[in-house]
N, C-alpha and C positions, 0 to 999 in steps of 0.2 A: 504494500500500500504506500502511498505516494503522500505526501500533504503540502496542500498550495493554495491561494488565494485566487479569487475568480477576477482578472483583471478586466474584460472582455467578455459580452454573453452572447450570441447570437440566437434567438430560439427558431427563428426562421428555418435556418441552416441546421440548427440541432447541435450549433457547433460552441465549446469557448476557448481561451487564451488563459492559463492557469499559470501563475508564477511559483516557483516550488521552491523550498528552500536553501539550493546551492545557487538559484538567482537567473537559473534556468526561465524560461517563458515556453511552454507547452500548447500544441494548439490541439485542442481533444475533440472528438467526434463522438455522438453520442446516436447511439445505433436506438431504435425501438426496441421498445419491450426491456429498457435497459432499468435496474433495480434503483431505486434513489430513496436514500434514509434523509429524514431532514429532523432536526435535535428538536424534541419541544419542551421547552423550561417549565412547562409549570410541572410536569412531572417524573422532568429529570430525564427523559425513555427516548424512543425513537419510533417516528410514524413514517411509512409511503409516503414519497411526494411523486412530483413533477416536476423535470423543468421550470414550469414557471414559477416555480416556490425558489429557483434560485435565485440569487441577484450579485451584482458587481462588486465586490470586498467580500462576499462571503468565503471563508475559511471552509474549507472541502477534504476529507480523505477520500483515496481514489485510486481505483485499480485499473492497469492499461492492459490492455490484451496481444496488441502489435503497433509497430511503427511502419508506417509508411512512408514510399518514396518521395513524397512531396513535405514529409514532417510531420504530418501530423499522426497522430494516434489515434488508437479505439477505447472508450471506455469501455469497462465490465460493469464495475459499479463506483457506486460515488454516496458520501455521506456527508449532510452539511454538517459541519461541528462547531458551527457559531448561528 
């Protein structure tokens, strides 16, 4: 698992730019049907989301499947953790 910040969202494209802790900039592709935990404070746990439940600075862990010739990646999964 990877952890990085969401610089960039596209949801059009399905796509974003995650900046990850060695300063790297990621650009990740988010396939259907793809798993997404999003953190909910009031009871600490974690619920399904969606994409649109992301947004731009949110803190993410995040599993890539392959890289591609053009850079970018494939999510597997993804958790928001902020």
């Amino acid at each position: 698992m990877l952890e990085g910040t969401i610089r960039k969202l596209d949801l059009e494209n399905r796509t974003a730019v995650i900046a990850v802790d060695d300063g790297k900039e990621l650009t990740v592709k988010f396939p259907e049907g793809l798993v997404i935990g999003v953190s909910e404070l009031e009871t600490v746990g974690t619920m399904g989301g969606d994409l649109e439940d992301l947004d731009v600075g949110y803190i993410v862990e995040f599993e890539v499947h392959d890289h591609q010739e053009d850079g970018t990646c494939t999510c597997l999964s993804l958790e928001s953790i902020s």
